[in-house]
Jmol script that loads the backbone (N, CA, C; Angstrom):
load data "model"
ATOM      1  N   UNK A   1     -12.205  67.951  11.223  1.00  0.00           N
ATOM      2  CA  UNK A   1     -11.183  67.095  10.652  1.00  0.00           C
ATOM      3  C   UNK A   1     -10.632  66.187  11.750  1.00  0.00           C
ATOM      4  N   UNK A   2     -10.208  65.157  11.065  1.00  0.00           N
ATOM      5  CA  UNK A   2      -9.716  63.726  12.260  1.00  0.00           C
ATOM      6  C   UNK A   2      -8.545  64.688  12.905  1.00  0.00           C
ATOM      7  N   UNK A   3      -8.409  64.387  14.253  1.00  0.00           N
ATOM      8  CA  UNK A   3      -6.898  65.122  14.713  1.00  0.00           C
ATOM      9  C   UNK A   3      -6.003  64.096  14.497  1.00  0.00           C
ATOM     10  N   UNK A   4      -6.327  62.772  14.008  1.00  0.00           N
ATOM     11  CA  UNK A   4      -4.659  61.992  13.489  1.00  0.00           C
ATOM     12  C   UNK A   4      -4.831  62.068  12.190  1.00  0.00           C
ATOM     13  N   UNK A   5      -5.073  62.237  11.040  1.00  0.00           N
ATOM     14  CA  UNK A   5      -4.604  63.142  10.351  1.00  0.00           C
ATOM     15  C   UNK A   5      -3.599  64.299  10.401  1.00  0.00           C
ATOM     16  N   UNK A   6      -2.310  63.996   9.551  1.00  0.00           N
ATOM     17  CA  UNK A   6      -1.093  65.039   9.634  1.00  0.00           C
ATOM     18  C   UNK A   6      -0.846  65.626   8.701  1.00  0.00           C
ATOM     19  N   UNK A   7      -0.420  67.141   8.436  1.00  0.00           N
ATOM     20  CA  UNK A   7      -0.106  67.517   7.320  1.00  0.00           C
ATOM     21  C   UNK A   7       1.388  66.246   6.883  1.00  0.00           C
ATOM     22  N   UNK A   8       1.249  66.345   5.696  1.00  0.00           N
ATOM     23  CA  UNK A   8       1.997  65.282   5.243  1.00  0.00           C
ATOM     24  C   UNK A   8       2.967  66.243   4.004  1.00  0.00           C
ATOM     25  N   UNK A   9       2.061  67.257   4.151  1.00  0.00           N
ATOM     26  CA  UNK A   9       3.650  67.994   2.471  1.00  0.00           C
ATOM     27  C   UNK A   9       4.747  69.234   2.970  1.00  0.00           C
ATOM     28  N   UNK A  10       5.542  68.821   2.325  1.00  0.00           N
ATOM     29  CA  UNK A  10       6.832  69.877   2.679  1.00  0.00           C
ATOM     30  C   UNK A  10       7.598  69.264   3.274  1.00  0.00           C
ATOM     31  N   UNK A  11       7.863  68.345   3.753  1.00  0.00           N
ATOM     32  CA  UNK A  11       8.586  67.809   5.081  1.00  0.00           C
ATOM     33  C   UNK A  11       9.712  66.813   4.464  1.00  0.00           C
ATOM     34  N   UNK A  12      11.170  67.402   5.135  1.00  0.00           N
ATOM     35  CA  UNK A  12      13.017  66.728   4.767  1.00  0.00           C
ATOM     36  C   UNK A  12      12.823  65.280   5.930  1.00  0.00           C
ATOM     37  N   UNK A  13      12.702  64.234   5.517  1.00  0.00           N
ATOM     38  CA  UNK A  13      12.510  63.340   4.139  1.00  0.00           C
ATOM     39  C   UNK A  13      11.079  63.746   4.505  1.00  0.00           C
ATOM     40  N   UNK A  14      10.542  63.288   2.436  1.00  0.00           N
ATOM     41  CA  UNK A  14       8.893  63.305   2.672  1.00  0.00           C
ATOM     42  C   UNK A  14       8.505  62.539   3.359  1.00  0.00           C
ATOM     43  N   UNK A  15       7.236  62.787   3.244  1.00  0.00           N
ATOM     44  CA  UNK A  15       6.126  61.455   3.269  1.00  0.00           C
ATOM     45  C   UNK A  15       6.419  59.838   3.010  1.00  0.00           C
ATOM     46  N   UNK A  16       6.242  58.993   3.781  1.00  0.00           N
ATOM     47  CA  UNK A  16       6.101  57.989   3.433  1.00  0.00           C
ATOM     48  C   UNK A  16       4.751  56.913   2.958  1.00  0.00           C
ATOM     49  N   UNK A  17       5.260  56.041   1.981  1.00  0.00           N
ATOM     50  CA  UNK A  17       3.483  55.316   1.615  1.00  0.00           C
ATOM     51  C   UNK A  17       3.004  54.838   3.002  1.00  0.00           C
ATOM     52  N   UNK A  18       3.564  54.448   4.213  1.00  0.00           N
ATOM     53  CA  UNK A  18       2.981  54.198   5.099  1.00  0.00           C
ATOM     54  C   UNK A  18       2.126  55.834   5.790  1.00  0.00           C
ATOM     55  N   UNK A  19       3.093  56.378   5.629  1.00  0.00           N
ATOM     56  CA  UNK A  19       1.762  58.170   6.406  1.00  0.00           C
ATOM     57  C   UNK A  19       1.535  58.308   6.029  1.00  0.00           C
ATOM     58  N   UNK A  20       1.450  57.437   4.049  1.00  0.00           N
ATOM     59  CA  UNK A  20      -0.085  58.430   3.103  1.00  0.00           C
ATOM     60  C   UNK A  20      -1.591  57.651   3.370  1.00  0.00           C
ATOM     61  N   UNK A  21      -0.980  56.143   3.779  1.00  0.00           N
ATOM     62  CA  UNK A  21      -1.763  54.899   3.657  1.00  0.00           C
ATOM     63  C   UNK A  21      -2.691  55.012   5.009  1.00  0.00           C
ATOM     64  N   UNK A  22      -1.823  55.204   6.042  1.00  0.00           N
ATOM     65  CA  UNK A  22      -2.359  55.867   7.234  1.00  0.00           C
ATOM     66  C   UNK A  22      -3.119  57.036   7.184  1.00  0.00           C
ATOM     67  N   UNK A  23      -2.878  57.984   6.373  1.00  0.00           N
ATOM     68  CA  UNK A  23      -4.128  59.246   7.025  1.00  0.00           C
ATOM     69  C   UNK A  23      -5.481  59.030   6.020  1.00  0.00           C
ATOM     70  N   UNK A  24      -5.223  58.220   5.028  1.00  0.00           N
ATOM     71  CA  UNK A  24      -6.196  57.668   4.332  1.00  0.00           C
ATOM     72  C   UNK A  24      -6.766  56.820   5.494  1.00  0.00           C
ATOM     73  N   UNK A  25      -6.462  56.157   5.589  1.00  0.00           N
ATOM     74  CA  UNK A  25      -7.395  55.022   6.320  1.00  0.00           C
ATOM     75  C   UNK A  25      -8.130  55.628   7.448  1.00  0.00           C
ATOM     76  N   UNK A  26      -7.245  56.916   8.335  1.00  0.00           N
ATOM     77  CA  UNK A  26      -7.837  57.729   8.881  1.00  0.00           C
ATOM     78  C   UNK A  26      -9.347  58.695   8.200  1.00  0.00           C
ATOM     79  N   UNK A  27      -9.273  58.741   7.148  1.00  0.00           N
ATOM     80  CA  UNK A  27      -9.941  59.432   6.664  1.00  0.00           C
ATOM     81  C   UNK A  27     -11.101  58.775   6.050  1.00  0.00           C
ATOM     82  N   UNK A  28     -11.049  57.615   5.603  1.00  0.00           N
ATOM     83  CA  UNK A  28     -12.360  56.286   5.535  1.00  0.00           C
ATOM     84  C   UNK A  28     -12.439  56.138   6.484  1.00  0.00           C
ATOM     85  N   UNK A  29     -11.860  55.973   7.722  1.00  0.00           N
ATOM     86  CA  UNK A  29     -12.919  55.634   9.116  1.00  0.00           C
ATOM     87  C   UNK A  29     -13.570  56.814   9.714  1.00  0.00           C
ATOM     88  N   UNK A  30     -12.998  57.842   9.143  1.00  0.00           N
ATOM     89  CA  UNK A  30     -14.105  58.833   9.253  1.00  0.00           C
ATOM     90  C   UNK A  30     -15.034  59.411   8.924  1.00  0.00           C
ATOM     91  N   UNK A  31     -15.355  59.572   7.458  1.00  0.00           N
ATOM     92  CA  UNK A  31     -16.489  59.482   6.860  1.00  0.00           C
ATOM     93  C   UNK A  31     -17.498  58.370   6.846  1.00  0.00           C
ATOM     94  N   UNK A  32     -16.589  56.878   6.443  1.00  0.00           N
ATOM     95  CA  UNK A  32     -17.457  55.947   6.868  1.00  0.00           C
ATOM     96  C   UNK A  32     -18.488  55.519   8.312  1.00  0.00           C
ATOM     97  N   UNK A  33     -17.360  56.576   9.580  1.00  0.00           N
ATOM     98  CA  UNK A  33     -18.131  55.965  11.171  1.00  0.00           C
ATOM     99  C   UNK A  33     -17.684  54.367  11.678  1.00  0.00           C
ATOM    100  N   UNK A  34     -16.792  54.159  10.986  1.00  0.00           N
ATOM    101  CA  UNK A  34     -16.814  52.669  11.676  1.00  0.00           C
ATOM    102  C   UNK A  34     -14.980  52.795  11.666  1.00  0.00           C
ATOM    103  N   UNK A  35     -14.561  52.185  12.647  1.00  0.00           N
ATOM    104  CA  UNK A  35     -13.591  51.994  12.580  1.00  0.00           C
ATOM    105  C   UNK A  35     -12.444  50.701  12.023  1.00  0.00           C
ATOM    106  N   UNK A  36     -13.572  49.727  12.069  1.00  0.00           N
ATOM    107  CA  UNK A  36     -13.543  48.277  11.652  1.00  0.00           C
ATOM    108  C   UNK A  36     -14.661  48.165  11.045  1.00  0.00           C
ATOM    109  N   UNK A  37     -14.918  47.633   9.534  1.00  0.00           N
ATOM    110  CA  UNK A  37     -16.273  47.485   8.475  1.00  0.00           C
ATOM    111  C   UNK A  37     -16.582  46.668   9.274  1.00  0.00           C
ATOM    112  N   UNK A  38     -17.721  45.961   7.965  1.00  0.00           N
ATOM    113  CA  UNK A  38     -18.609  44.807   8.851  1.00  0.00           C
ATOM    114  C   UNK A  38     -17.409  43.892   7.871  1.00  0.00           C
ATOM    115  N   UNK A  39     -17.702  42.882   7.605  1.00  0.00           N
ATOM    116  CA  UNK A  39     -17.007  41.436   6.680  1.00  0.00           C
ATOM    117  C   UNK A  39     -17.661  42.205   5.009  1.00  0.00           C
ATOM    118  N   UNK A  40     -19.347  42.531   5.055  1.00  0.00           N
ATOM    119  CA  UNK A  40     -19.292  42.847   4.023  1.00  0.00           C
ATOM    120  C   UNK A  40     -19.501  43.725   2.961  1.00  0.00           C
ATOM    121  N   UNK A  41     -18.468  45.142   4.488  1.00  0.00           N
ATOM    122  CA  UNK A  41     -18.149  46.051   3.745  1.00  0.00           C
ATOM    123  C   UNK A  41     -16.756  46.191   3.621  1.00  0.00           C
ATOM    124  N   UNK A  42     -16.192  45.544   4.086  1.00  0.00           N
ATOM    125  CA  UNK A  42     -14.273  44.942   4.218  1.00  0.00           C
ATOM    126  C   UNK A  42     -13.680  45.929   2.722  1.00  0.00           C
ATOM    127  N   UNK A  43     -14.502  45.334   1.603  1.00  0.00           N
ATOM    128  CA  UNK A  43     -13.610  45.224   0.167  1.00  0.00           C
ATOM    129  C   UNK A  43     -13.770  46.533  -0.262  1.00  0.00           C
ATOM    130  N   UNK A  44     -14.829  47.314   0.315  1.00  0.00           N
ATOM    131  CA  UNK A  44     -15.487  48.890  -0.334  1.00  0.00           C
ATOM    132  C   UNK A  44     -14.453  49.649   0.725  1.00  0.00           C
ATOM    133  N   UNK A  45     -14.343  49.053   1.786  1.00  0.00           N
ATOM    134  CA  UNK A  45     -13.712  49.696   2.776  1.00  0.00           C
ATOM    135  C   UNK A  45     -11.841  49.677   2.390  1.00  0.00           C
ATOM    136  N   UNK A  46     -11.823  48.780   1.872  1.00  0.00           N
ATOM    137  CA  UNK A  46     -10.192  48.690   1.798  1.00  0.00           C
ATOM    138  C   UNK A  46      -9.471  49.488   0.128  1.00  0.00           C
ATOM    139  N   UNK A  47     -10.743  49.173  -0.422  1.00  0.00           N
ATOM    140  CA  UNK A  47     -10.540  49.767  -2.274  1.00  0.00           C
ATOM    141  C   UNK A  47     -11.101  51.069  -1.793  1.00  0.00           C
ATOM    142  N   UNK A  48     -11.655  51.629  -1.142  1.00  0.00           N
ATOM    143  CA  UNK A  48     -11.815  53.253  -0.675  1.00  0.00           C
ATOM    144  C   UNK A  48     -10.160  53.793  -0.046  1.00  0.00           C
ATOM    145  N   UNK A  49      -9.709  53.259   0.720  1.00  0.00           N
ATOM    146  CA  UNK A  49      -8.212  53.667   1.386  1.00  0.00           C
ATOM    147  C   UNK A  49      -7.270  53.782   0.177  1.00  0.00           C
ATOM    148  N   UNK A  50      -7.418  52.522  -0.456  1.00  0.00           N
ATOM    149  CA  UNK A  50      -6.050  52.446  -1.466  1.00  0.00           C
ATOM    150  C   UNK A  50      -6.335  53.316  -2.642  1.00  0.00           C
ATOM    151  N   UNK A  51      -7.364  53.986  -3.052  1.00  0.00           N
ATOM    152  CA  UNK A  51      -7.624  54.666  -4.227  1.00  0.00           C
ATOM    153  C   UNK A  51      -7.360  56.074  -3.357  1.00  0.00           C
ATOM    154  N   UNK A  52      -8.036  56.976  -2.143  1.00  0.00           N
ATOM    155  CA  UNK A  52      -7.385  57.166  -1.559  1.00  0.00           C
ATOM    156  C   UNK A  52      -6.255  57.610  -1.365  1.00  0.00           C
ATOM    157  N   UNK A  53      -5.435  56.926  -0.945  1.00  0.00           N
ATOM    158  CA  UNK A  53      -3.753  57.013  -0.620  1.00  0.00           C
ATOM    159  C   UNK A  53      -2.800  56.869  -2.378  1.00  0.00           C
ATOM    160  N   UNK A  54      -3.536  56.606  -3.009  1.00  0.00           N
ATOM    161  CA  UNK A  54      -3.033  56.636  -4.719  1.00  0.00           C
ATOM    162  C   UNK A  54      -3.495  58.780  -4.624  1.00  0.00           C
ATOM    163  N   UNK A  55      -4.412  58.889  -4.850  1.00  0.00           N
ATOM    164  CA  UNK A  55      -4.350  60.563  -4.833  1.00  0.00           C
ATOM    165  C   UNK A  55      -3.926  61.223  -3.943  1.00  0.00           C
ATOM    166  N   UNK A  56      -3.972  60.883  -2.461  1.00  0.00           N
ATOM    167  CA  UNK A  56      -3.229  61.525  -1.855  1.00  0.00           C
ATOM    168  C   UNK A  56      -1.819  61.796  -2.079  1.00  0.00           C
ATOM    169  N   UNK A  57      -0.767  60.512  -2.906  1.00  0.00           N
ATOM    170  CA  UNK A  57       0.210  60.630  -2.846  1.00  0.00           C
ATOM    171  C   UNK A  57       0.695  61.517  -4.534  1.00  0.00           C
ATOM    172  N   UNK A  58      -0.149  61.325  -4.885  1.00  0.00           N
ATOM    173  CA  UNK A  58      -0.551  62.128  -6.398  1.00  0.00           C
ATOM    174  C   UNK A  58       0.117  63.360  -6.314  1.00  0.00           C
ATOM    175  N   UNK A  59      -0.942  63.939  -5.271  1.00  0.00           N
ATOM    176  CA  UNK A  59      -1.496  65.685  -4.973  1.00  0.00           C
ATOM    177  C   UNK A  59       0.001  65.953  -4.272  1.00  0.00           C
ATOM    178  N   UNK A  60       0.419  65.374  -3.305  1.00  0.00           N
ATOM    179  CA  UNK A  60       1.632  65.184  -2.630  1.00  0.00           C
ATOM    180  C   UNK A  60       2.852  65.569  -3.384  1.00  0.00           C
ATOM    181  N   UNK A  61       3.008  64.425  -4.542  1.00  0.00           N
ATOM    182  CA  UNK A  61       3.987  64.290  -5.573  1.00  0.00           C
ATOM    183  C   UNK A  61       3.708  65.864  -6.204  1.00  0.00           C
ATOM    184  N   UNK A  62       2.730  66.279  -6.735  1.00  0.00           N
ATOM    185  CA  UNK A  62       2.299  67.625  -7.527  1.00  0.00           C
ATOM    186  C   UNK A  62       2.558  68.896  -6.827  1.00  0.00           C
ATOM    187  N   UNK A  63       2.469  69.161  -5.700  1.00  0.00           N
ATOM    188  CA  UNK A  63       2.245  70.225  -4.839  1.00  0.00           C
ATOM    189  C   UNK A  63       3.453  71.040  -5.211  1.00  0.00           C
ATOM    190  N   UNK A  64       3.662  72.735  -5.350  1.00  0.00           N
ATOM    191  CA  UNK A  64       4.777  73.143  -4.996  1.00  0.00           C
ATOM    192  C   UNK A  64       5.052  74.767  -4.390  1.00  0.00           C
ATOM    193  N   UNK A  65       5.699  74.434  -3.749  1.00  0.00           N
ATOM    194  CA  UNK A  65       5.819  75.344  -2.958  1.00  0.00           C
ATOM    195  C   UNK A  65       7.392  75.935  -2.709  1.00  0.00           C
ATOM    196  N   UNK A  66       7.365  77.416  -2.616  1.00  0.00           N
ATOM    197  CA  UNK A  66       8.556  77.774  -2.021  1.00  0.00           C
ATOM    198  C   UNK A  66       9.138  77.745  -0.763  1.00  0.00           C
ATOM    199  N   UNK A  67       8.372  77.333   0.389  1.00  0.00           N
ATOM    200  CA  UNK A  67       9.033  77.630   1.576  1.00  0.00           C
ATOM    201  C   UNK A  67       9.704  76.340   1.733  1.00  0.00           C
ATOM    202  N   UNK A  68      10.810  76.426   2.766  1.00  0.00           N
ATOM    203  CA  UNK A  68      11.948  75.351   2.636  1.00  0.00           C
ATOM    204  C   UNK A  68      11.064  74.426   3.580  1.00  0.00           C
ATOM    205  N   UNK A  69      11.846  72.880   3.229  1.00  0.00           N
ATOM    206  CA  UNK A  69      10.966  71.702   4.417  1.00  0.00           C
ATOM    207  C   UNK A  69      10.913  71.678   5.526  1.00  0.00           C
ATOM    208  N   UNK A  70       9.598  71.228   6.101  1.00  0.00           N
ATOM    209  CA  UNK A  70      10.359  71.544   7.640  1.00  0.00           C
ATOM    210  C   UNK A  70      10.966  70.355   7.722  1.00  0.00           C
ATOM    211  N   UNK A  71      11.597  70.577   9.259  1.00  0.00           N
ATOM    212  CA  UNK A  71      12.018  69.737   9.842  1.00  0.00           C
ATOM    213  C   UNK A  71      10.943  68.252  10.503  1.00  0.00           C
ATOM    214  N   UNK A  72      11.243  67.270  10.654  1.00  0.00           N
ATOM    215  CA  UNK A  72      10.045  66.287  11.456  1.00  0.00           C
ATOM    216  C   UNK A  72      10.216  66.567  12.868  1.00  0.00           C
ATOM    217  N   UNK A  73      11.016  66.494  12.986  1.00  0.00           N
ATOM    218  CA  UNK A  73      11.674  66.306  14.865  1.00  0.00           C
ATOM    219  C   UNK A  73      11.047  67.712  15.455  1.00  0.00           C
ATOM    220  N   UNK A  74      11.369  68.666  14.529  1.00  0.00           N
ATOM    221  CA  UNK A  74      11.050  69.908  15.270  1.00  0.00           C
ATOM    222  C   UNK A  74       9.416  70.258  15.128  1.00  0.00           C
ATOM    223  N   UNK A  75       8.749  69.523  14.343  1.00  0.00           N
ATOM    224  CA  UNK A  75       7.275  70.440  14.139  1.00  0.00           C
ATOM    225  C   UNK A  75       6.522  69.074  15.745  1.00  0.00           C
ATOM    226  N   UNK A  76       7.345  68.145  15.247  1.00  0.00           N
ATOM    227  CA  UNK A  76       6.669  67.060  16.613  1.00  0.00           C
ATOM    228  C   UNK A  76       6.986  67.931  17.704  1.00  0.00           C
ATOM    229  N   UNK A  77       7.998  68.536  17.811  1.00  0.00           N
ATOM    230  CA  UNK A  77       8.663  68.692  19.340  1.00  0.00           C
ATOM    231  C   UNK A  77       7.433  70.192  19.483  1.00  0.00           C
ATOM    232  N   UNK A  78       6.862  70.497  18.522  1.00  0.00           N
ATOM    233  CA  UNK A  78       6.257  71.462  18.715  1.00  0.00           C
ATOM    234  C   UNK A  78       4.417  71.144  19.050  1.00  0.00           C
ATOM    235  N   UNK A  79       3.989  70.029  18.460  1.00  0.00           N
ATOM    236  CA  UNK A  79       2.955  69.133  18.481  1.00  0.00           C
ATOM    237  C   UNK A  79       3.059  68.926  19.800  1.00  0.00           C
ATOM    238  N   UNK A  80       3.954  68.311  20.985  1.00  0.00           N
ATOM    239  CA  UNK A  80       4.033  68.265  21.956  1.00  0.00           C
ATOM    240  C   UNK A  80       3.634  69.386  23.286  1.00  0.00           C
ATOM    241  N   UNK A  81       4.618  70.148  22.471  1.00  0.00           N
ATOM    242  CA  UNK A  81       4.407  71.637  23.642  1.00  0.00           C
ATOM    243  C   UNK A  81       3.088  71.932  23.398  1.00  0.00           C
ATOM    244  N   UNK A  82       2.203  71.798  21.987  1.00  0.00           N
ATOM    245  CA  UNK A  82       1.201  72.356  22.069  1.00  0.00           C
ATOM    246  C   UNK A  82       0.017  71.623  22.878  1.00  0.00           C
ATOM    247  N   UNK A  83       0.238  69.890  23.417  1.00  0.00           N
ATOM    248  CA  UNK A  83      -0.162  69.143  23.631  1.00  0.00           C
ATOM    249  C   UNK A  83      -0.099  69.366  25.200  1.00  0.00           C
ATOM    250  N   UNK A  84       0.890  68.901  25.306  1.00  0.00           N
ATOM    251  CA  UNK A  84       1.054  69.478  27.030  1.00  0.00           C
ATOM    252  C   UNK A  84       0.167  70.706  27.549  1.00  0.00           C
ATOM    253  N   UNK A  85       0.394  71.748  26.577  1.00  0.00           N
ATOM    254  CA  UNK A  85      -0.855  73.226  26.993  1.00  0.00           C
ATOM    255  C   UNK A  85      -2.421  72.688  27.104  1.00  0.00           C
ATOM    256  N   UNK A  86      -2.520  72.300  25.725  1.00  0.00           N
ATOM    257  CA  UNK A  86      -3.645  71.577  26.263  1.00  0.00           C
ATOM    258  C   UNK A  86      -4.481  70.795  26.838  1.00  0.00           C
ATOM    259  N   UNK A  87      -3.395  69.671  27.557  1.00  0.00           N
ATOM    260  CA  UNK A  87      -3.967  68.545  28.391  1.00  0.00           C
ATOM    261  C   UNK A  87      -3.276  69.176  29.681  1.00  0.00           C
ATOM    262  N   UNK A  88      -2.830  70.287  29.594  1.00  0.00           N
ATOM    263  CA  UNK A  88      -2.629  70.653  31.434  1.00  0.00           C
ATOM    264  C   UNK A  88      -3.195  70.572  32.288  1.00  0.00           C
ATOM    265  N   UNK A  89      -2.865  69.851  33.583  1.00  0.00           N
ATOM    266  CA  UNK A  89      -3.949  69.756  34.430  1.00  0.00           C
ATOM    267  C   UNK A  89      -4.106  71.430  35.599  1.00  0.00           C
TER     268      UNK A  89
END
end "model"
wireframe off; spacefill off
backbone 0.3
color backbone group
C-alpha cells in the first residue's frame, strides 16, 4: 500500500474532500505507475480519481463504529515519533 495514503475514518473533524481527493489520486498513481498521465491518458486518469474519491467518501460517510474519534494532532504527533525511529541515524 502507498505510505501517503492515510487512514481517513474516525477522526474529530472528519475527513476533508481535499484528503479524500488526495488519497485517491494517491491511489490512481499507484495502480496506474505514472505519476503524471501522458496528455492522452489525462481524462481516464482524472475520471478514475473523481469516481474514486465519490466512493471513497461514500464508504467514509457509511462506516460505523464505536470507538470515540481520534484526535489529528495526536495520531500525527505519533506518525512522527514513529518516523524519527525509523529514519534514525
Amino acid at each position: 500500500m502507498c505510505r501517503n495514503i492515510r487512514p481517513l475514518n474516525n477522526f474529530e473533524p472528519p475527513a476533508t474532500r481535499s484528503e479524500v481527493t488526495a488519497a485517491a489520486l494517491q491511489y490512481v498513481r499507484k495502480v496506474s505507475g505514472a505519476t503524471k498521465p501522458s496528455q492522452a491518458n489525462q481524462e481516464a486518469f482524472d475520471a478514475a480519481v473523481a469516481e474514486i474519491a465519490a466512493i471513497t467518501q461514500h464508504l467514509l460517510d457509511h462506516l460505523v463504529t464505536a470507538a470515540p474519534p481520534k484526535n489529528r494532532e495526536v495520531e500525527a504527533e505519533k506518525a512522527r515519533a514513529r518516523a524519527a525511529v525509523r529514519y534514525a541515524r
